[in-house]
Structure formats: structure tokens, C-alpha cells
C-alpha positions in Angstrom: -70.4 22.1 0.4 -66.9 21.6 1.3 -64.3 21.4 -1.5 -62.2 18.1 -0.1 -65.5 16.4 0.3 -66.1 16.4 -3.1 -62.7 14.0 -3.3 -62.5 12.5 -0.3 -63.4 9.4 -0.4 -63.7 6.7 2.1 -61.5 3.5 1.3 -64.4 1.2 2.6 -67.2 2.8 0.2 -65.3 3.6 -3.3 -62.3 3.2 -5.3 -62.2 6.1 -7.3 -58.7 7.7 -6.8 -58.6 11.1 -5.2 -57.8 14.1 -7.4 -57.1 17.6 -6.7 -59.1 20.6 -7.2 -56.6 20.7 -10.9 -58.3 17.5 -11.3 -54.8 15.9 -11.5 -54.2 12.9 -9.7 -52.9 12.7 -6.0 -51.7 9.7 -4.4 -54.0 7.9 -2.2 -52.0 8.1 0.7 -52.2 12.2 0.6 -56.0 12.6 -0.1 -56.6 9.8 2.8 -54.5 12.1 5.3 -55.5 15.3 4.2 -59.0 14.0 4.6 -58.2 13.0 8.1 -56.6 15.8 9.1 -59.5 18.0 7.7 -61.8 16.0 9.3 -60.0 17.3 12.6 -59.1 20.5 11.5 -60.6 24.0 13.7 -59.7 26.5 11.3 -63.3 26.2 9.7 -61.2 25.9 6.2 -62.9 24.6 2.7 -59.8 23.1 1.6 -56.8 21.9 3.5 -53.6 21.7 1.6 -50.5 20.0 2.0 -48.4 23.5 2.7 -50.9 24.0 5.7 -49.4 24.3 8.7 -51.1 21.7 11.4 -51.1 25.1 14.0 -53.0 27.6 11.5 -55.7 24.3 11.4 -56.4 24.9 14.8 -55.8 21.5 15.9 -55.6 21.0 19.7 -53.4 18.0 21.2 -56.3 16.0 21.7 -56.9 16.5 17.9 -53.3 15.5 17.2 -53.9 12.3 19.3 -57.2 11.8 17.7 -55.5 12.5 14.0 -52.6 9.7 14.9 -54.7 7.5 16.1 -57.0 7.5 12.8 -53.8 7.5 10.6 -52.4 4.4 12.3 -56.0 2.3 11.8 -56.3 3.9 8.5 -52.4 2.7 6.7 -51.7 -0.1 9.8 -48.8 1.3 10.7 -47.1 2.4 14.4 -46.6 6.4 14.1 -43.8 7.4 16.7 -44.1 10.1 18.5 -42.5 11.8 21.8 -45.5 11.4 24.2 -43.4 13.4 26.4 -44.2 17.1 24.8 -47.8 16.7 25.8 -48.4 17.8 22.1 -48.0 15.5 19.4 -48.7 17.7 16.9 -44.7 19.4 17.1 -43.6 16.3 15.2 -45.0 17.4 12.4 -45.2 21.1 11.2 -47.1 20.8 7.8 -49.8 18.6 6.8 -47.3 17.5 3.9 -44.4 16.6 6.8 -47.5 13.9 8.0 -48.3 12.8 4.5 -44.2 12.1 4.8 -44.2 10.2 7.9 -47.1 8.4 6.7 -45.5 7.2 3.4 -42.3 6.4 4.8 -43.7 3.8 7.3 -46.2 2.8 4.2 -43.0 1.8 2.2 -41.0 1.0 5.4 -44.0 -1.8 6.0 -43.9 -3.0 2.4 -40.0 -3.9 2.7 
């Protein structure tokens, strides 16, 4: 099985907070997008890691699209992106620059 499957977990079916493979805590808001960006990634990877770089995933525009799409229904948040590259996935580099962007309009929302 997967390793990210066995933390993942699906906000509508548990509680349980996500933990790395160190079994040391991660925040929600990283497991949830590194969940939904393995869900989407190509690469065929077992784990997908905030250093990953969104290319080496293999994800394809559409996949990008498909990824921001998820993200925004997932935190209820607007993610802005330049429509005009045909490929969102430039704005970010790493999965860790999305788990940013993520957070930032997480906390931007709150305030």
C-alpha cells in the first residue's frame, strides 16, 4: 500500500491528525494538500514530500487545474493564479510553495 495513505485522511470521515512517516505531527493543512496533490500526482511515487517539485510529479496542466480546483473546495478559499500561462502549475514550484499559498489565504481568511 501506499505510504501517504496510511495518513491521509479525509476531513469528512476522521479526525485523527495527520503525522509523518517520523510519526511527528504535521499540520493539517500540509497532509490535506500533500494528499491532494498525491492524489494527482504521475510520477507513480509512494510518498510525496513537501521538497517535491510539482514537475518531477508529473503533473500535467489539467492536473494543476484539477489540484486548484480541489484545494479551493477543500480550505474555501480563492487561489489566484495567471490563467494566461496555460499552466498553472508555474505558480508554484514545490509542493511546500502550495502548502504556502494555501496557509496564507487559510490565515488571510481568518483575519
Amino acid at each position: 500500500m501506499i505510504r501517504w495513505a496510511s495518513w491521509y485522511r479525509d476531513s469528512k470521515r476522521s479526525k485523527e491528525p495527520s503525522r509523518s512517516d517520523w510519526g511527528c505531527p504535521v499540520s493539517d493543512v500540509t497532509g490535506d494538500v500533500i494528499a491532494i496533490i498525491a492524489k494527482k500526482q504521475r510520477a507513480g511515487r509512494d510518498k510525496v514530500e513537501v521538497s517535491d517539485r510539482l514537475e518531477d510529479l508529473g503533473l500535467e496542466s489539467l492536473d494543476a487545474v484539477e489540484m486548484i480546483f480541489d484545494l479551493e473546495e477543500k480550505f474555501d478559499i480563492q487561489m489566484p493564479y495567471n490563467a494566461n500561462t496555460n499552466n498553472p502549475r508555474t505558480e508554484f514550484e514545490t509542493v511546500g510553495d502550495v502548502v504556502t499559498a494555501v496557509q496564507k489565504l487559510i490565515d488571510k481568511k481568518k483575519s
